[in-house]
C-alpha positions in Angstrom: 61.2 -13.0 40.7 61.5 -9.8 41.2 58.1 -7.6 42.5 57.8 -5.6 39.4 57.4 -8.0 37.1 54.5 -9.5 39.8 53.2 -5.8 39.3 53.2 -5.7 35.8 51.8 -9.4 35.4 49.1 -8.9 37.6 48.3 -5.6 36.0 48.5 -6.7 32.5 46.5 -10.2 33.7 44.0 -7.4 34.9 43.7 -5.5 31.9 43.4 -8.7 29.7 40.5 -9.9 31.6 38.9 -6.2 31.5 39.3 -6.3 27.9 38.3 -9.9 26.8 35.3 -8.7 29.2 34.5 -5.9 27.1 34.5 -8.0 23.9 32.1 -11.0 25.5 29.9 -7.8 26.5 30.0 -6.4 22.8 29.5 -9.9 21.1 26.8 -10.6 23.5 25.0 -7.1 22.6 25.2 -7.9 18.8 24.2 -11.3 19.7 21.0 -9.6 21.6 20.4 -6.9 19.1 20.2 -9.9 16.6 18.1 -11.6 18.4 15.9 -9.0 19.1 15.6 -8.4 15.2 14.9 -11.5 14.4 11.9 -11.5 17.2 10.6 -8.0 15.3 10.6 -9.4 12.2 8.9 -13.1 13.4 6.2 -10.6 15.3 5.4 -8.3 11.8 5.9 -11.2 10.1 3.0 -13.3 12.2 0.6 -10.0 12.4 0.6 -10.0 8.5 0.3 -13.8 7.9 -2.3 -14.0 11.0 -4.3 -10.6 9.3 -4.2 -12.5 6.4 -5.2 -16.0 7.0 -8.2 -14.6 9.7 -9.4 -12.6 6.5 -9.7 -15.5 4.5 -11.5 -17.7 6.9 -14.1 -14.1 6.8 -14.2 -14.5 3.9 -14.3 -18.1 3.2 -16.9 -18.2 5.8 -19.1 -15.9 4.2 -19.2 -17.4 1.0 -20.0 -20.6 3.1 -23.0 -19.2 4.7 -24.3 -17.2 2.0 -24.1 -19.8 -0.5 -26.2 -22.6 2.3 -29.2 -19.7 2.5 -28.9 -19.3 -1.1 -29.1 -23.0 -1.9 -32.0 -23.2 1.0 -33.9 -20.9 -1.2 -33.4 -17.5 0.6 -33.7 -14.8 -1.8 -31.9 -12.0 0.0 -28.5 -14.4 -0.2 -28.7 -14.5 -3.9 -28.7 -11.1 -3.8 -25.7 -10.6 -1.7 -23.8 -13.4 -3.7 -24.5 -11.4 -6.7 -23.5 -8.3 -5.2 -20.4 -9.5 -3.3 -18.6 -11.9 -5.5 -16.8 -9.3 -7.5 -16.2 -7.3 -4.5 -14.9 -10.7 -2.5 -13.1 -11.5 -5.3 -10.8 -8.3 -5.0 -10.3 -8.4 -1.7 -9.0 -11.9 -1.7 -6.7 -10.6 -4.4 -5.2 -8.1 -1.9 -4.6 -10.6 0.9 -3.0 -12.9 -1.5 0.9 -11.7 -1.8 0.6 -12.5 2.2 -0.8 -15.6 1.8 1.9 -16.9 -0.7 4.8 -15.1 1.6 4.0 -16.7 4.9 1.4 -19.2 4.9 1.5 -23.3 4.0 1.3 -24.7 1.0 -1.9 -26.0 1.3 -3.4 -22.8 2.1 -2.2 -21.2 -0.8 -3.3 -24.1 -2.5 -7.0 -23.8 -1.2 -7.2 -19.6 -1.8 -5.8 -20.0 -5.6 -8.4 -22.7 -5.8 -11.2 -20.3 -4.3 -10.5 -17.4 -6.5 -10.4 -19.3 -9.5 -13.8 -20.7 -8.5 -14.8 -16.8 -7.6 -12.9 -15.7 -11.0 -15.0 -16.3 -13.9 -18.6 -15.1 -12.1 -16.5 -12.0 -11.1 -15.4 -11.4 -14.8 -18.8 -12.5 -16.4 -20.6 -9.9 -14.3 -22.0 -7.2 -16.5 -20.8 -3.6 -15.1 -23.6 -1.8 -16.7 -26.1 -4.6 -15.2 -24.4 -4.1 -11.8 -24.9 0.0 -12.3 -28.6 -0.7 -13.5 -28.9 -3.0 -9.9 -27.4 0.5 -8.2 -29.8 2.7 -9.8 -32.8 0.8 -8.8 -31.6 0.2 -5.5 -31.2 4.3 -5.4 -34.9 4.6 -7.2 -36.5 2.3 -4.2 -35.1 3.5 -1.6 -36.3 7.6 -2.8 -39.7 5.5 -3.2 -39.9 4.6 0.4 -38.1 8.0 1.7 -41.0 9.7 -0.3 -43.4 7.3 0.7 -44.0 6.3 -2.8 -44.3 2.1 -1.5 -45.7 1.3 -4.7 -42.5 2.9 -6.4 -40.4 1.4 -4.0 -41.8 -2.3 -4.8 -41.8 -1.9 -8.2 -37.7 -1.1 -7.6 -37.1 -3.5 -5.7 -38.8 -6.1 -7.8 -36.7 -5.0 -10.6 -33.7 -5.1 -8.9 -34.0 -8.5 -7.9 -34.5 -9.1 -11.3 -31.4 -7.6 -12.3 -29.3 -9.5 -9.7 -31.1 -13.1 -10.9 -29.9 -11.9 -14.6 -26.2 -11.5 -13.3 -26.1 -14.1 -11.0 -27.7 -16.0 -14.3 -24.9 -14.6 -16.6 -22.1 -15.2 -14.1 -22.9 -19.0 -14.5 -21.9 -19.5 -10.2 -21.8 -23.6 -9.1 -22.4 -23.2 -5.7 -21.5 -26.4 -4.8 -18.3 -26.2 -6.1 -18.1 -22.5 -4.4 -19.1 -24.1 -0.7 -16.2 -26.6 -1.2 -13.6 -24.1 -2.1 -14.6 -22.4 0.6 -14.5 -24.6 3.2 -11.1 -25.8 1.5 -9.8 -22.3 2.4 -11.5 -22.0 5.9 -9.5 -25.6 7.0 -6.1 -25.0 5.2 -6.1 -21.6 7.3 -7.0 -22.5 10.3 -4.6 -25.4 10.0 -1.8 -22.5 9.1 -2.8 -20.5 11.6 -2.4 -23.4 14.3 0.7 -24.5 12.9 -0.6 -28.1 11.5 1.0 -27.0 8.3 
């Protein structure tokens, strides 16, 4: 064998092996940059699903403990029941599309559940009642800024009266409204664990 072909072989054996190197370097960046795209998406991914399960256990919660001082007899939760279901309602309404994109089954299960529950008080409520609660809220609270305090009670007695007529009118079952919402605190913190 003659020293130039030895030459030649070695140097062509050389260059293969420099340039099946470059390719396993190339594959192995696309491999990474895949990977690494994948790992972007699975962390916006669990920031949305997270955001959104955490603010239904909020608000699942809230409904829980307002409804327990309202059934307890506290006045001031009926008042923010009647105040915040329509409000509550909406915002559950926003966090949804998250819910159904990235959370269990069950979860989804327990938020459509708990915004049908929340859906026919939210509709019943009487906008031009709720704007009537507004104004005598406003009216009291110039009552006590003016130190008018028989104003102010006479405002405030009215507006309690206005938010018993729409809590009245919106027909709520709290029961039912508790258990929804403790339905929708489990299935998310089961989601959020990964017990799905």
């Amino acid at each position: 064998m003659s020293p130039e072909i030895v030459a030649i072989a070695s140097v062509l054996s050389s260059a293969a092996i420099a340039g099946c190197g470059l390719v396993l370097n190339f594959m192995n960046g696309a491999k990474q940059r895949d990977h690494e795209a994948r790992q972007s998406y699975e962390q916006r991914a669990w920031e949305q699903k997270s955001g959104a399960l955490f603010g239904l256990i909020r608000h699942a919660n809230y409904l829980d403990d307002t409804v327990t001082a309202a059934s307890n007899g506290d006045p001031h939760a009926w008042e923010e029941l009647a105040i915040s279901i329509p409000e509550t309602h909406d915002e559950l309404l926003g966090i949804r599309p998250e819910i159904v994109a990235f959370a269990s089954h069950q979860c989804q299960v327990a938020l459509n559940e708990l915004l049908e529950c929340l859906r026919s008080p939210a509709r019943l409520y009487d906008p031009v009642l709720m704007v009537r609660v507004g104004d005598a809220r406003h009216a009291k609270e110039a009552g006590i800024d003016s130190l008018n305090f028989e104003l102010a009670a006479n405002q405030r007695a009215e507006e309690r009266r206005l938010l018993q007529e729409a809590m009245d009118g919106a027909g709520v079952d709290l029961v039912e409204l508790k258990a929804r919402a403790v339905s929708a605190v489990n299935a998310s913190r089961a989601s959020v664990r990964g017990e799905e």
